[in-house]
DODOGU-86258 format. One record per residue: x, y, z of N, C-alpha, C in turn; residue in one letter. Coordinates in steps of 0.1 Angstrom, whole numbers, padded with zeros to 4 digits, always signed. Atoms other than C-alpha are relative to their C-alpha. Layout:
XYZXYZXYZA...
***
This chain:
+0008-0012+0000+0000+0000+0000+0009+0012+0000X-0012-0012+0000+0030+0025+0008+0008+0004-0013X-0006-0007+0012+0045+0020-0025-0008+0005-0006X+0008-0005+0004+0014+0024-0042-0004+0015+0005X+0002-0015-0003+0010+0059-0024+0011+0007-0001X-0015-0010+0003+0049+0068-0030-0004+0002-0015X-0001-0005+0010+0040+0063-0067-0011+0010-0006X+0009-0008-0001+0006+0082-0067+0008+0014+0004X-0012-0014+0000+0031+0111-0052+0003+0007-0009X-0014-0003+0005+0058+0110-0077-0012+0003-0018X+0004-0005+0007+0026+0109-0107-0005+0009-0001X+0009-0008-0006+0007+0137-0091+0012+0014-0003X-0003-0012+0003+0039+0156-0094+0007-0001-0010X+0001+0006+0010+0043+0147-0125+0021-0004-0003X-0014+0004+0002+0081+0130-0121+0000-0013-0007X+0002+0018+0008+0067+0094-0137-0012+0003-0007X+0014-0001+0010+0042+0092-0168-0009-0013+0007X+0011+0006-0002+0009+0072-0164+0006-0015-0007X-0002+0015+0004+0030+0047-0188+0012-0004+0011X-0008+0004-0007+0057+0046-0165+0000-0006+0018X+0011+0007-0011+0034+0039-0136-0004-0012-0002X+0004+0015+0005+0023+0007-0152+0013-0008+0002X-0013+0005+0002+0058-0002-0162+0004-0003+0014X-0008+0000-0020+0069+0004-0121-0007-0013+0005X+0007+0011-0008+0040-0017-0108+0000-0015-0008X-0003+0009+0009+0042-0044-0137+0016-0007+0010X-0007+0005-0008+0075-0048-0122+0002-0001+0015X+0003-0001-0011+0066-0045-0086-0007-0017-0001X+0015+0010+0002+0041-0072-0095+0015-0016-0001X-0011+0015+0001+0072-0097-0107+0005-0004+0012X-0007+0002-0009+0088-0093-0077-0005-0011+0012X+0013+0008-0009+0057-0111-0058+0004-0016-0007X+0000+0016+0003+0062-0145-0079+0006-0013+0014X-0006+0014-0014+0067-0178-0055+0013-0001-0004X-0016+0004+0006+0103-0185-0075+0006+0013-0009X-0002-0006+0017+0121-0172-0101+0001-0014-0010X-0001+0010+0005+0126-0208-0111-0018-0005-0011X+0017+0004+0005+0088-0211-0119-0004+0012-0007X+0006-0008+0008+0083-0178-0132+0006-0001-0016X-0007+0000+0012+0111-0184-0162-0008-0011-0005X+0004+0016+0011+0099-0218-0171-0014+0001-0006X+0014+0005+0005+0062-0215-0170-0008+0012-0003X+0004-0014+0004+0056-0177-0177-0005-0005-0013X+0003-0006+0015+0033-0166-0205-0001+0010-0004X+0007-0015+0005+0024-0139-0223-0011+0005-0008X+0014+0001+0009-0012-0128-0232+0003+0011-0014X+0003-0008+0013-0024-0111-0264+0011+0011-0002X-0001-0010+0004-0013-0076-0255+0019-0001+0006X-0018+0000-0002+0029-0089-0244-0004+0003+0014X-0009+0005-0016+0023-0088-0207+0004-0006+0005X-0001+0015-0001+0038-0109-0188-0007-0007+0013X+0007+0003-0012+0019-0131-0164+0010-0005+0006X-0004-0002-0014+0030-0134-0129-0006-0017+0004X+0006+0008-0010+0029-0169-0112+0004-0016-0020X-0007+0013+0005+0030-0206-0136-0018-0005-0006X+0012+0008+0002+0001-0227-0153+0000-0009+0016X-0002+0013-0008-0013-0248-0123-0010-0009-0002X+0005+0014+0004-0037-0270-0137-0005+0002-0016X+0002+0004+0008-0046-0282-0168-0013-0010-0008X+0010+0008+0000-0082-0297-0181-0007+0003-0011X+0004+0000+0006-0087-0306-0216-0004+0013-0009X-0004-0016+0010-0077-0276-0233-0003+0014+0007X-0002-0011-0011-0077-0252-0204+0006+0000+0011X-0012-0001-0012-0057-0240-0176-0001+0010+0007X+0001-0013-0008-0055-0216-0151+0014+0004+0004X-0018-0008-0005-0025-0192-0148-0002+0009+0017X+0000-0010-0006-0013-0175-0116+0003+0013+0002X-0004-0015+0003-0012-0140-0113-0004+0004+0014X+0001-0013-0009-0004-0115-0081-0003+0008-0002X+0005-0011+0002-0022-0084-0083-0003+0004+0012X+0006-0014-0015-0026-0057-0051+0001-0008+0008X-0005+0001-0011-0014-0080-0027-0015-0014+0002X+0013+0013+0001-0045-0112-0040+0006-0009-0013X-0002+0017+0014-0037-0146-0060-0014+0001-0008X+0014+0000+0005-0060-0145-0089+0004-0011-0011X+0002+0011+0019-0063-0181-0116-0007+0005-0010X+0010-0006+0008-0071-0167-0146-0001-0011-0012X+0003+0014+0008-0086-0193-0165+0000+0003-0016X-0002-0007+0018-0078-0194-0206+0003-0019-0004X-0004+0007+0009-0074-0216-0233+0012-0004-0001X-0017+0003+0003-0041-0237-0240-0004+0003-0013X+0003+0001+0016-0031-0231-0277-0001-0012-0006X+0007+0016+0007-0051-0258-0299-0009-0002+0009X+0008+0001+0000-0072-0258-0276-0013-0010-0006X+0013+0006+0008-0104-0280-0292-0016+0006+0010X+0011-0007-0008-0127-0260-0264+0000+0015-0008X-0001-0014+0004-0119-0229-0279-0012-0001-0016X+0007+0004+0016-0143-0226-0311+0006+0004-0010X-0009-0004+0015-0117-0211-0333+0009-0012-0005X-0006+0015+0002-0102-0248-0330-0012-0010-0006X+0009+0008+0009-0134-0266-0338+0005-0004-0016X-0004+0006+0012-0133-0291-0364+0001+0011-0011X+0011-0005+0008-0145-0276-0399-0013-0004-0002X+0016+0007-0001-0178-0299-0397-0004+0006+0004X+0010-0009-0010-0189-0281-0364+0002+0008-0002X+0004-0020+0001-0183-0245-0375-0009-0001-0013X+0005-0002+0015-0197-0254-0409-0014-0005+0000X+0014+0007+0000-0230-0276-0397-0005+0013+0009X+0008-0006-0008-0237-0249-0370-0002+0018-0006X+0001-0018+0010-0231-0215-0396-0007-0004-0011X+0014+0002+0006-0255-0236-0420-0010+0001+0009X+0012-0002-0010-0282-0237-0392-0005+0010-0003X+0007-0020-0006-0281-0199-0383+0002+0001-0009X+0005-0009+0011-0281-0192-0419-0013+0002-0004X+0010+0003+0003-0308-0213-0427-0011+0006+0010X+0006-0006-0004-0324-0195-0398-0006+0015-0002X-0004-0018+0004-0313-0158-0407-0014-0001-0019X+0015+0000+0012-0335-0171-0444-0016+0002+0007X+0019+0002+0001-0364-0183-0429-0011+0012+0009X+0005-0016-0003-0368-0145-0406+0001+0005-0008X+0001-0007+0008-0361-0131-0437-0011+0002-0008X+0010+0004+0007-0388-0148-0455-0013+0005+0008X+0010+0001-0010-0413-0142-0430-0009+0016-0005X+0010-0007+0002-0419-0108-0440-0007+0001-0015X+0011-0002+0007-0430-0110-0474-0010-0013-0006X+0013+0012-0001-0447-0143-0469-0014+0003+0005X+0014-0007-0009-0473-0120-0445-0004+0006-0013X+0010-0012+0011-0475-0094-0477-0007-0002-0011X+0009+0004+0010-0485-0117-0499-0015-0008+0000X+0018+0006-0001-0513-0130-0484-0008+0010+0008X+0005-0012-0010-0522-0098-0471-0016+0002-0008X+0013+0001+0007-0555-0096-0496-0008-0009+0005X+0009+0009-0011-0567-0128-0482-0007+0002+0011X-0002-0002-0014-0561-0118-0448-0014+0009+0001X+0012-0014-0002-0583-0085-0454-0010-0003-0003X+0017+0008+0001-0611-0103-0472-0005-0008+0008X+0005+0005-0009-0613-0128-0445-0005+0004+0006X+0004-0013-0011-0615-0100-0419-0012+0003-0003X+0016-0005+0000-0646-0083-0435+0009+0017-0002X+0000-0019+0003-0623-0051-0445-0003+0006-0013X+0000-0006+0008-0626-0025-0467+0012+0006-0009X-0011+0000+0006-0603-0014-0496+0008+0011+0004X-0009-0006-0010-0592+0015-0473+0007-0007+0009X+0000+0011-0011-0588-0008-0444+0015-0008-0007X-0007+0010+0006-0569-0030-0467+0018+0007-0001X-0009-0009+0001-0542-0001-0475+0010+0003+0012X-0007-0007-0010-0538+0009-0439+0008-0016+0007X-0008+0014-0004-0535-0033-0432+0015+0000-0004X-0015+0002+0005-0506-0031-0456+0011+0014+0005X-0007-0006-0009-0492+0000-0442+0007-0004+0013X-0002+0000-0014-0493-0011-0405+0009-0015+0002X-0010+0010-0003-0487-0049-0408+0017-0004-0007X-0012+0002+0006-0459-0051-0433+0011+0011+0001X-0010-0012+0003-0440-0015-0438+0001-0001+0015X-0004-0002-0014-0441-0014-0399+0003-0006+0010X-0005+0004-0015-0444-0037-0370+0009-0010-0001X-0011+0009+0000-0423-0064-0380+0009+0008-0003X-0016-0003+0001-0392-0046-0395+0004+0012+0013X+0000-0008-0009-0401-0022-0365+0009-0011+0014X-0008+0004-0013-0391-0048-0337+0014-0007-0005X-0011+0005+0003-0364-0063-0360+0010+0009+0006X-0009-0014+0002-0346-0027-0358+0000+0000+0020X-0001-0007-0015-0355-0022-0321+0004-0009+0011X-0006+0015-0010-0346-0058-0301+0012-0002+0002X-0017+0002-0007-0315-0059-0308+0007+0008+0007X-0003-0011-0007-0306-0025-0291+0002-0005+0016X-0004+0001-0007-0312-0043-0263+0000-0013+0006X-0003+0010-0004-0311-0079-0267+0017-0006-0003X-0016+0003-0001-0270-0076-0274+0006-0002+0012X-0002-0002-0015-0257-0069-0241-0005-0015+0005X+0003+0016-0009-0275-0107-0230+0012-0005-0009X-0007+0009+0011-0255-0118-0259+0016-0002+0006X-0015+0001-0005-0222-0106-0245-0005-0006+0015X+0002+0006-0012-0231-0113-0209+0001-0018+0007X+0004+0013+0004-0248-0150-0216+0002-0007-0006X-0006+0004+0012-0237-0158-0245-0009-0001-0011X+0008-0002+0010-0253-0164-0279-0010-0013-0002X+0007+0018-0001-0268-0202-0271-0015+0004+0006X+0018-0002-0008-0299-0193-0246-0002+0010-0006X+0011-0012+0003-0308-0161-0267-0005-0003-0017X+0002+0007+0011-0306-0185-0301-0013-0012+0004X+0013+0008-0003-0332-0210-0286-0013+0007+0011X+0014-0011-0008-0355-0184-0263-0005+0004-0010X+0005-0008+0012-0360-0160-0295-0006-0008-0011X+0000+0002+0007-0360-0186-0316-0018-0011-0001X+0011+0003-0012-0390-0205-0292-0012+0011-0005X+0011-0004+0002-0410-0174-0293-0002+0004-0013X+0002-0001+0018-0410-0166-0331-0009-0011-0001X+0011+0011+0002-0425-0203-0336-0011+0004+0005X+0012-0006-0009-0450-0193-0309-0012+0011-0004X+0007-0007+0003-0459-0160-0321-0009-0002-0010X+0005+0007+0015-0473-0179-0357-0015-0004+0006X+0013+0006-0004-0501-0195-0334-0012+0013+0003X+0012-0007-0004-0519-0163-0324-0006+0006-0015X+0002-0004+0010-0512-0150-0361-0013-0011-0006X+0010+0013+0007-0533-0182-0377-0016+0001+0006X+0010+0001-0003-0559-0177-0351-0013+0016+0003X+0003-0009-0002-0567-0143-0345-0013+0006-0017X+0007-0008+0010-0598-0121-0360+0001+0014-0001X+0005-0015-0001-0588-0090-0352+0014+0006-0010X-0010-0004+0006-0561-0068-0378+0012+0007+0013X-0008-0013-0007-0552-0044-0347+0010-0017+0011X-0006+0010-0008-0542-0079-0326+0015-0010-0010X-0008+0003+0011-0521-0089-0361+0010+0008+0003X-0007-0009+0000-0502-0058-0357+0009-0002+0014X-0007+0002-0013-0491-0064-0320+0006-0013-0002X-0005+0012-0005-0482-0099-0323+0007-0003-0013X-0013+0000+0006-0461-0092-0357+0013+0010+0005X-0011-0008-0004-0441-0066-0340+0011-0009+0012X-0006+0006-0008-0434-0090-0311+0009-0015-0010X-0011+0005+0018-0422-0114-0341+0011+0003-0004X-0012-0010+0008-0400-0091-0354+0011+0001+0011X-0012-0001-0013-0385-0087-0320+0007-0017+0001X-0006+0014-0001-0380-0124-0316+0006-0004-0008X-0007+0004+0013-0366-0127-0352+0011+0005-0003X-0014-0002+0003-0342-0104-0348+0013-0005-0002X-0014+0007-0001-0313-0125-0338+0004-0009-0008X-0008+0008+0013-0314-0146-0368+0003+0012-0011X-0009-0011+0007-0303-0115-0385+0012+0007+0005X-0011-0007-0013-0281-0096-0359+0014-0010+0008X-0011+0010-0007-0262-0128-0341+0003-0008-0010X-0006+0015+0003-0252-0151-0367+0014+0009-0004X-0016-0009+0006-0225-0124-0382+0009-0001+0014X-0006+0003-0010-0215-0127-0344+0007-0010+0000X-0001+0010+0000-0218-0164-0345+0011-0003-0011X-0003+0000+0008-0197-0167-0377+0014+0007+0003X-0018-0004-0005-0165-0145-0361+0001-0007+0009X-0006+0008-0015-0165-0165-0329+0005-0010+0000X-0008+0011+0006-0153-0195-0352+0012+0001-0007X-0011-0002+0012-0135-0181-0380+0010+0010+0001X-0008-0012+0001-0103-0164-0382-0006+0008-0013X+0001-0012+0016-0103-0130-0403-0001-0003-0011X-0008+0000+0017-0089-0145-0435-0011-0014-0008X+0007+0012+0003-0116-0174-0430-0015+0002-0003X+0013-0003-0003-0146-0156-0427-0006+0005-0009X+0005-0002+0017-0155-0147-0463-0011-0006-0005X+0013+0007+0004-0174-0173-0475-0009+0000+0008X+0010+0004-0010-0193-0181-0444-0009+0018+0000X+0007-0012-0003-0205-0141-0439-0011+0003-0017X+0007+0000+0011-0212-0142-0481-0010-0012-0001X+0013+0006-0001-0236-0169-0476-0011+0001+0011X+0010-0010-0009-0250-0150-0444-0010+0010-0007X+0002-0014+0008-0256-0121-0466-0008-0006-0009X+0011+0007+0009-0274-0142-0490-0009-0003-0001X+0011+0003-0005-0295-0156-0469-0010+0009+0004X+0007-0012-0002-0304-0121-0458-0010+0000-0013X+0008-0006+0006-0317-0112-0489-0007-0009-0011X+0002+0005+0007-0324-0140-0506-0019-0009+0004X+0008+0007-0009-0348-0153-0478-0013+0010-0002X+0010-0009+0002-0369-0119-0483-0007-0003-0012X+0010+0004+0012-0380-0129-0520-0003-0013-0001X+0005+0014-0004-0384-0167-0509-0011+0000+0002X+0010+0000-0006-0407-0158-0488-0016+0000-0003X+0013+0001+0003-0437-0147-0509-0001-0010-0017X+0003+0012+0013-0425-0175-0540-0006-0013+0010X+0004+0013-0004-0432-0199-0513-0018-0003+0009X+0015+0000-0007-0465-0191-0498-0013+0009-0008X+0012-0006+0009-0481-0171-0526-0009-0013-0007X+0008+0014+0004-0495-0205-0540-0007-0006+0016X+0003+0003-0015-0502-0214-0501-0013+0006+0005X+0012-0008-0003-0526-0186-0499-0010-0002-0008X+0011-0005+0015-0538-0187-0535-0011-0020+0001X+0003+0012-0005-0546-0226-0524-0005-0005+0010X+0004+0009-0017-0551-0236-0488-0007+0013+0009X+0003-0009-0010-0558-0200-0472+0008+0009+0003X-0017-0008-0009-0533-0172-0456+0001-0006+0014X-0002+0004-0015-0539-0187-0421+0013-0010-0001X-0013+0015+0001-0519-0223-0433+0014+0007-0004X-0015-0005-0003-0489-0197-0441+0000+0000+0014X-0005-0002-0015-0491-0192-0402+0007-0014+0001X-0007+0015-0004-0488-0231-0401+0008-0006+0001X-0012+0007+0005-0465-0240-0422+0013+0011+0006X-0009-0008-0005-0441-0212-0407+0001-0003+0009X-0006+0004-0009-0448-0227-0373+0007-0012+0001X-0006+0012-0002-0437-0257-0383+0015+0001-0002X-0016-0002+0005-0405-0246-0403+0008+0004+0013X-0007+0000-0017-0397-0231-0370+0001-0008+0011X-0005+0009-0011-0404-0253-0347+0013-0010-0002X-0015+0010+0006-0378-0280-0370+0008+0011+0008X-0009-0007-0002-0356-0250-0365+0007+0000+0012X-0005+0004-0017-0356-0249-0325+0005-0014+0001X-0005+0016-0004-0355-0286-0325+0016-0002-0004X-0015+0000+0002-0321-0284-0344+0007+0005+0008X-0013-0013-0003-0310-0256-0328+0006-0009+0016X+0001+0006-0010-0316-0277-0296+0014-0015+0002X-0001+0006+0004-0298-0302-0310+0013+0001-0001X-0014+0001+0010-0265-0293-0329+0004+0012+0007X-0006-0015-0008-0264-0256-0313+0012+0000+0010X-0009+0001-0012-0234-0251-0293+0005+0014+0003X-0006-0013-0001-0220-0218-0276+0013+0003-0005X-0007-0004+0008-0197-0201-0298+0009+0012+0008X-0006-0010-0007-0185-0169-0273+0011-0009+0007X-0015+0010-0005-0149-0185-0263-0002+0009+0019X+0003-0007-0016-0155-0154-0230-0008-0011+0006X+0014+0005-0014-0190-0172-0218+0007-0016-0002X-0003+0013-0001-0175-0208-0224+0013+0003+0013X-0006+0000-0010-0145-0195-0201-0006+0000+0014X+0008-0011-0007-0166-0176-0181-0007-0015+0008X+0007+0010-0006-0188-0214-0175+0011-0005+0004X-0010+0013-0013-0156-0235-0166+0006+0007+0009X-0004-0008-0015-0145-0210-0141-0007-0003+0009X+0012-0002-0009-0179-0208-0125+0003-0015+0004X+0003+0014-0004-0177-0251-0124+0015+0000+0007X-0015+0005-0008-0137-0249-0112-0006+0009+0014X+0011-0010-0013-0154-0225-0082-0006-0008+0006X+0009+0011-0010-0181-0252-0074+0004-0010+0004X-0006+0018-0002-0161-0282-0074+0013+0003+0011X-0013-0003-0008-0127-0266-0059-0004+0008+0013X+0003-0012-0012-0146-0239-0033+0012+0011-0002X-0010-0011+0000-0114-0217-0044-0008+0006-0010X+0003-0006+0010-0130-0189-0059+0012+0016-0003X-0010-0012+0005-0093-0172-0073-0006-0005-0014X+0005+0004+0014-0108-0189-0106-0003+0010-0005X+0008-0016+0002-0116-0156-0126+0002-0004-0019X-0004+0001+0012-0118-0152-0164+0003+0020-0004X-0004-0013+0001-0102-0117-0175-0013+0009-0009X+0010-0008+0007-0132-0109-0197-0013+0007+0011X+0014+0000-0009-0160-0112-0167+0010+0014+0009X-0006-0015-0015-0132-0084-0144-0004+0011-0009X-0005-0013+0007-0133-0059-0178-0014+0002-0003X+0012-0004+0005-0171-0062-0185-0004+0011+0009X+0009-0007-0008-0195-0038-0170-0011-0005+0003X+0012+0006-0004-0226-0045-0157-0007-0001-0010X+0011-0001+0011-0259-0054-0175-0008+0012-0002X+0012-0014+0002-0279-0023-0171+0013+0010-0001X-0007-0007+0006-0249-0006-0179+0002+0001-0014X-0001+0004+0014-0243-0024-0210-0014+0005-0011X+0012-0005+0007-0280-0021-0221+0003+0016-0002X+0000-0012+0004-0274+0016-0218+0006+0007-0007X-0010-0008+0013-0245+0023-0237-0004-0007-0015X+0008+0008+0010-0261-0003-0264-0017+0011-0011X+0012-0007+0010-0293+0021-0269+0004+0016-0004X-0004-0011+0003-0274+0055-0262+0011+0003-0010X-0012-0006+0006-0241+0049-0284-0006+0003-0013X-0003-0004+0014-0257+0045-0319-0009+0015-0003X+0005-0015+0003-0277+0080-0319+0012+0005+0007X-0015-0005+0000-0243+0095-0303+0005+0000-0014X-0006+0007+0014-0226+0080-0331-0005+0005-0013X+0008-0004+0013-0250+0092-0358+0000+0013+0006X+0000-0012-0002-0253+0125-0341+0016+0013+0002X-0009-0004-0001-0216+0129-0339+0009-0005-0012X-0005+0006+0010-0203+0109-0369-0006+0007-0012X+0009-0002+0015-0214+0121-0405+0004-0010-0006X+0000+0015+0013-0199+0087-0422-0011-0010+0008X+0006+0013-0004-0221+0068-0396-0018+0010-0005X+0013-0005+0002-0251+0091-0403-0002+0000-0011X+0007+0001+0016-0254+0090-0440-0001-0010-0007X+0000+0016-0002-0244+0052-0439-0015-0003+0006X+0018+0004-0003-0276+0050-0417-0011+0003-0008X+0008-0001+0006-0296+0070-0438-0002-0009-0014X+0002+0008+0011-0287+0051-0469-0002-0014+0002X+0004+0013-0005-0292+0017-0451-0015-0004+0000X+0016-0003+0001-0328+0029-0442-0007+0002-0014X+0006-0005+0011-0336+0044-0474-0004-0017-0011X+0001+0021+0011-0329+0005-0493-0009-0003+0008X+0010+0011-0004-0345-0011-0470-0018+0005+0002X+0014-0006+0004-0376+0016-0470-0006-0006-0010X-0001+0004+0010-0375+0010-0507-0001-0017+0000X+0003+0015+0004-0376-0031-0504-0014-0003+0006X+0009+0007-0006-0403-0034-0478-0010+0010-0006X+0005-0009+0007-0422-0003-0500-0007-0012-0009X+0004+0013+0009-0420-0031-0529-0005-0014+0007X+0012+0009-0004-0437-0058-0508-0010+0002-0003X+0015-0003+0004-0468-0036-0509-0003+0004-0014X-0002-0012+0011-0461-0018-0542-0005-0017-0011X-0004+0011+0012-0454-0055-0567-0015-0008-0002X+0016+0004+0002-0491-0069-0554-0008+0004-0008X+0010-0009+0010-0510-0042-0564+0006+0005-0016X-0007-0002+0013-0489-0038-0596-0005-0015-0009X-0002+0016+0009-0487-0078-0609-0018+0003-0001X+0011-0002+0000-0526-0078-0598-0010+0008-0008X+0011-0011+0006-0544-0050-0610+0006+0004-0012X-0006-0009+0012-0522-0039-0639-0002-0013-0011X+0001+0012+0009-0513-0075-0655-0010-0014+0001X+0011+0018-0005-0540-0099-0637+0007-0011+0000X-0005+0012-0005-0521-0121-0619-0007-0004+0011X+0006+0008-0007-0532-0146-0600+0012+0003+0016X-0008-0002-0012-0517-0147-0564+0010-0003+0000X-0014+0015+0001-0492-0180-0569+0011+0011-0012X-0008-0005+0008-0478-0161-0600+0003+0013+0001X-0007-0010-0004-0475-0125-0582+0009-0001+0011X-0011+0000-0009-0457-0139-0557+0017-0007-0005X-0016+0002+0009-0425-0154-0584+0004+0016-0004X-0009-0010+0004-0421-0121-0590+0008+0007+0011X-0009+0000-0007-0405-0119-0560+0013-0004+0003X-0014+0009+0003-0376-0144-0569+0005+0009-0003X-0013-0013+0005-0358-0108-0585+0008+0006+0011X-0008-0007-0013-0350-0101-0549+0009-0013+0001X-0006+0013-0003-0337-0136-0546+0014+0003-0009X-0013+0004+0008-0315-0139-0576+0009+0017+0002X-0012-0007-0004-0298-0104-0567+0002-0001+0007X-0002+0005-0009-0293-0118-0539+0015-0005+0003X-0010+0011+0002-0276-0145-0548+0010+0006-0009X-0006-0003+0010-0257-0126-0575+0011+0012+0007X-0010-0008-0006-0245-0102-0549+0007-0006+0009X-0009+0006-0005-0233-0123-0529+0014-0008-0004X-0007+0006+0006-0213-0143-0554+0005+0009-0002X-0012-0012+0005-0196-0110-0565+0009+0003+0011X-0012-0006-0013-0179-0107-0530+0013-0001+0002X-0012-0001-0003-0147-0119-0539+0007+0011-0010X-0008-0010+0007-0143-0091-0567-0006+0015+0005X+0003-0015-0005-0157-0063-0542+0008+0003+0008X
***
């Protein structure tokens, strides 16, 4: 404690920099090791070239806990050996490659979702008993709005669980209630009860848009992650003109309710996989769990993982999560005109959900099944943008 207040002194009067305060206690800190015999041999050094203080003392299946002195407390800081096979940047290529098809295939089928609603949105209104006003403000409210509304707004502040928890319980809860939400859609007579329980939809669907790009770095190095994000990106947009080739015959055939059906079922498969093959991908929250279990079983709680000392709390996190990106837009001009052009496309696509109906329909008399292929144009640029990724 006394040196610590000699060097607080000597920074105060400015005779040692802030880097040369680190440097002092860094080597203050060596001086604490049990040997020097044990600190040469079994020293490492993390990411940023410190060097840790103290020796690996155990070892379990591609983990280990180093000791380190700090302020006068023994702390294990639990980490990966290199190679690893716990770490997910060591996973095979099978399990990064079966579980980044999954959340693709999931990132499509939220995709699809919205203009699978817009195409049976005529049905929907004539069921109801609306009018061709009614019908306008239907397509206004359910499509242009409450779904891509909670898409946009959930994640703000279902990230922060993501880092905290990891990305496993918020890929089978969201992915749970999406299935779920499909049942009130199929049964419901009211449009204004449509509108509430596609927004809550949209909230639950987010994360197959938002977390797989997550899920997809937590495996792949930099130089690896190319293809895997270009068939993310695919799925994004490929999944939006899917959506109404595959249920425009559905409606024009069976009803618009059995789109609810058949979408809870595609989802439910989905959970069941996810249930199934899913594994956590955050290398933190996997440390973060064998700490917590070296704690329960050992009663020594020096077990620590260095990401859980640097986080912040959750209601901290939530709040820098909804305050930074207005900051950021309000202080940035490349992030503000980036947003606006982001918004403006995707105004413009979910625009053309309502726009292509009443066009195919009324202009050239199409039938439902065949106004909804004209949706496949979103598909194949899609797919054509995404194949261009290695000459962008």
């Amino acid at each position: 404690m006394e040196k610590n207040d000699n060097l607080h002194e000597e920074l105060e009067a400015g005779r040692i920099s802030p880097q040369g305060l680190e440097e002092r206690r860094r080597k203050e800190d060596e001086s604490d090791t049990l040997n020097e015999e044990e600190h040469e041999n079994d020293g490492d050094k993390n990411k940023e070239g410190e060097e840790w203080v103290g020796r690996p003392v155990e070892r379990d299946e591609g983990v280990r806990s180093v000791l380190q002195r700090r302020e006068g407390e023994e702390v294990l800081w639990v980490e990966f050996v290199p190679g690893s096979k716990r770490n997910p940047f060591n996973w095979t290529s099978r399990k990064k490659w079966t579980i980044t098809i999954l959340c693709c295939w999931y990132c499509l089928l939220v995709a699809s979702t919205a203009s699978a609603f817009a195409i049976c949105i005529p049905g929907m209104t004539t069921d109801l008993g609306s009018k061709s006003e009614i019908n306008n403000l239907a397509l206004g409210l359910q499509v242009a709005f409450p779904y891509p509304l909670g898409f946009g707004v959930a994640p703000l502040v279902l990230a922060p669980f993501s880092e905290a928890y990891g990305r496993n319980p918020l890929y089978i809860v969201t992915t749970l209630l999406y299935a779920a939400f499909f049942i009130p859609q199929a049964l419901t007579r009211s449009i204004a009860a449509i509108c509430v329980v596609r927004f809550l939809s949209g909230a639950a669907a987010s994360t197959g848009s938002t977390m797989v790009g997550g899920t997809v770095a937590d495996m792949f190095e930099s130089s690896q992650r190319g293809v895997p994000m270009s068939i993310f990106s695919i799925c994004t947009f490929a999944g939006t003109g899917l959506g109404a080739v595959w249920f425009g015959y559905v409606e024009q055939d069976i009803g618009w309710r059995w789109s609810n059906w058949i979408q809870l079922i595609l989802a439910s498969v989905t959970w069941l996989l996810m249930l199934l093959i899913l594994r956590e991908t955050r290398g933190s929250v996997i440390l973060s769990r064998i700490a917590q279990h070296l704690r329960s079983i050992t009663g020594d709680e020096r077990y620590k993982v260095k990401a859980d000392e640097e986080r912040a709390s959750l209601a901290i996190l939530i709040r820098v999560s909804l305050s930074r990106p207005l900051y950021l837009m309000a202080t940035e001009p490349v992030v503000l005109s980036f947003s606006l052009w982001v918004g403006f496309a995707w105004g413009v696509l979910y625009l053309l959900l309502e726009a292509i109906p009443l066009v195919c329909k009324n202009v050239y008399g199409f039938d439902n099944g065949q106004t909804g292929l004209a949706f496949f144009a979103i598909t194949i640029g899609g797919v054509f943008g995404g194949l261009s990724n290695p000459w962008q």
